[in-house]
C-alpha positions as a Markdown table, in Angstrom:
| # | Residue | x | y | z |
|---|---|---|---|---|
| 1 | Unk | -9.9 | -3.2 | 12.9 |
| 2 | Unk | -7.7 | -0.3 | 12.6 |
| 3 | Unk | -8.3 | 3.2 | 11.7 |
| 4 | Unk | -6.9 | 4.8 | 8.5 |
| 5 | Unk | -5.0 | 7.2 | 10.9 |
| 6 | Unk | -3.4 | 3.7 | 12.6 |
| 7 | Unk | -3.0 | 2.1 | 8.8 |
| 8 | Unk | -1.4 | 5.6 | 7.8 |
| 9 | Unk | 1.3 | 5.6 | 10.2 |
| 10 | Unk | 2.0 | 1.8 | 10.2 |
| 11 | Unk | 2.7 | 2.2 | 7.1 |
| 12 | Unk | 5.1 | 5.5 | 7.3 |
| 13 | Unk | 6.8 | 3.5 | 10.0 |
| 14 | Unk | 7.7 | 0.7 | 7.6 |
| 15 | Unk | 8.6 | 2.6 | 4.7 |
| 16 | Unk | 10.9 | 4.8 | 6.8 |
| 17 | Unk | 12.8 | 7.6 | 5.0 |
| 18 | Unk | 13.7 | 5.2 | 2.1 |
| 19 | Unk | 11.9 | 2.2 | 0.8 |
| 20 | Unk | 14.1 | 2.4 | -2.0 |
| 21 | Unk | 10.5 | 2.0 | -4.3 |
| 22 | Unk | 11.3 | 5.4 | -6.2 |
| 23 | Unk | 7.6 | 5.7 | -7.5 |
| 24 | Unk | 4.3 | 6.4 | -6.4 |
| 25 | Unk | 1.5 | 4.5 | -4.8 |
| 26 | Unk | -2.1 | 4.6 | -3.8 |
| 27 | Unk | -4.0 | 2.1 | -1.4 |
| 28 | Unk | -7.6 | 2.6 | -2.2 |
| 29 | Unk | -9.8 | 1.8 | 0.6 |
| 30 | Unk | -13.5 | 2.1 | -1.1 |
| 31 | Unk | -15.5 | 4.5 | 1.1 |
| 32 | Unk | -13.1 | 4.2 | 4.2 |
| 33 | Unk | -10.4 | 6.3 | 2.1 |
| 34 | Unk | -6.7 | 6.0 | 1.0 |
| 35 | Unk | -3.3 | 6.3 | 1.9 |
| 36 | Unk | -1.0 | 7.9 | -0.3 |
| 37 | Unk | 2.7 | 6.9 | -0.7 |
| 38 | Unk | 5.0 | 9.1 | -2.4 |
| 39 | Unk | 8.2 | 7.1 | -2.8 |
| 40 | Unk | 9.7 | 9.4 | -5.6 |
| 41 | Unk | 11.1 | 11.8 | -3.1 |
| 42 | Unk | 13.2 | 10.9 | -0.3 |
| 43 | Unk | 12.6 | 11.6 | 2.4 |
| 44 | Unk | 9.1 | 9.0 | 1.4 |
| 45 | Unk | 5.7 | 10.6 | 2.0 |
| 46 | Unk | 2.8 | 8.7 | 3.2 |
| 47 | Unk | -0.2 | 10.7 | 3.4 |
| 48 | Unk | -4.2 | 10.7 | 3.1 |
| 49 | Unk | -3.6 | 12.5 | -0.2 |
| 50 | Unk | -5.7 | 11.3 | -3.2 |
| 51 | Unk | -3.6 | 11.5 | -6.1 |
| 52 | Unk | -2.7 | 10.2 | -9.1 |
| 53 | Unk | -0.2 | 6.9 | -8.0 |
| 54 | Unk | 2.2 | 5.4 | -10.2 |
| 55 | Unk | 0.0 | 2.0 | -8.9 |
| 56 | Unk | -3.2 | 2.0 | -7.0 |
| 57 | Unk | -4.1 | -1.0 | -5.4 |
| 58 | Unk | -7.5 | -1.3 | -4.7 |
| 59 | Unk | -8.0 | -3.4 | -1.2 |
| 60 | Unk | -10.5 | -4.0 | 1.7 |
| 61 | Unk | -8.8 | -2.7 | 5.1 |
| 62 | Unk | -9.2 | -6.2 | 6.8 |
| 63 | Unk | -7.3 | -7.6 | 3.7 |
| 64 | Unk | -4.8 | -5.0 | 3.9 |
| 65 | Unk | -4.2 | -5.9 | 7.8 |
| 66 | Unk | -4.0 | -9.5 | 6.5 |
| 67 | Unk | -1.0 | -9.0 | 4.4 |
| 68 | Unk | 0.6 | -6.7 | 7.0 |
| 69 | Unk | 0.3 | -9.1 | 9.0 |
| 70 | Unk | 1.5 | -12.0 | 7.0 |
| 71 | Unk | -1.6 | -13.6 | 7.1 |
| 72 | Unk | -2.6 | -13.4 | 3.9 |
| 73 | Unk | 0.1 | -14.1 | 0.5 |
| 74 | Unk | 0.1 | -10.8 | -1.8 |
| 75 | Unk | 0.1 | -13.3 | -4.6 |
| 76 | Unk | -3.1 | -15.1 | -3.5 |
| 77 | Unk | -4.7 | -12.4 | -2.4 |
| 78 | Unk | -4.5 | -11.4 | -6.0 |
| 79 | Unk | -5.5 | -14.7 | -7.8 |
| 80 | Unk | -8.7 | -15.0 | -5.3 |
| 81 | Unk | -9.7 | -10.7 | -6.3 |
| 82 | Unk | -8.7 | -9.7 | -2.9 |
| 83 | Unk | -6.8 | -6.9 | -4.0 |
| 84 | Unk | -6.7 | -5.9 | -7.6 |
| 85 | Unk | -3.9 | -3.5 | -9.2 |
| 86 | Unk | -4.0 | -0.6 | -11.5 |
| 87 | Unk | -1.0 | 0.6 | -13.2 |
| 88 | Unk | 2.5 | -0.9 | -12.9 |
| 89 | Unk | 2.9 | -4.4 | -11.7 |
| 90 | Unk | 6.6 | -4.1 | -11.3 |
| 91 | Unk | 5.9 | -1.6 | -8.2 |
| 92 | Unk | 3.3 | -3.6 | -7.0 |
| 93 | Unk | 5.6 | -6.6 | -6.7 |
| 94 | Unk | 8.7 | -4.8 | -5.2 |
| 95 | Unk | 5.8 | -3.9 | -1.7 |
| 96 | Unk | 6.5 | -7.8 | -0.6 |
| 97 | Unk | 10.0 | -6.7 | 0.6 |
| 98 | Unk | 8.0 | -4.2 | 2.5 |
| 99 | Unk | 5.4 | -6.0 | 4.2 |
| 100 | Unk | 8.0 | -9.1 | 4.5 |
């Protein structure tokens, strides 16, 4: 399983200096923390940062390595409770062309 450090900077590597998102973002990790994006500003932040997110999805790290991975559907993941999302659904939905 990875780290949060290795999750962290996966995902700053696939986000790169513009994932054209233009909002915040919060993976929330239960007890093994959260990464931060902050795709307002370019260049996008990723961070360990908790902050208030435009949309926090809330997500085990073995699921999370699932969908990076392309092992698990975003979509399913949600209709089984797999991951559940706080706050705008529009944001949440425009991540697929990221982890595509």
């Amino acid at each position: 399983m990875a780290t949060l450090q290795e999750i962290t900077e996966g995902l700053r590597e696939r986000v790169g200096e513009d994932s054209g998102l233009d909002a915040t973002l919060k993976f929330d990790f239960g007890d093994e923390g959260i990464v931060y994006l902050d795709a307002a500003s370019v260049p996008n932040v990723v961070s360990n940062e908790d902050k208030d997110a435009d949309c926090t999805i809330t997500i085990s790290k073995d699921n999370f390595e699932a969908l990076a991975k392309g092992d698990l559907d975003p979509t399913t993941a949600f209709m089984m409770g797999k991951l559940k999302i706080a706050g705008s659904m529009g944001i949440a939905m425009k991540l697929q062309k990221i982890f595509s």
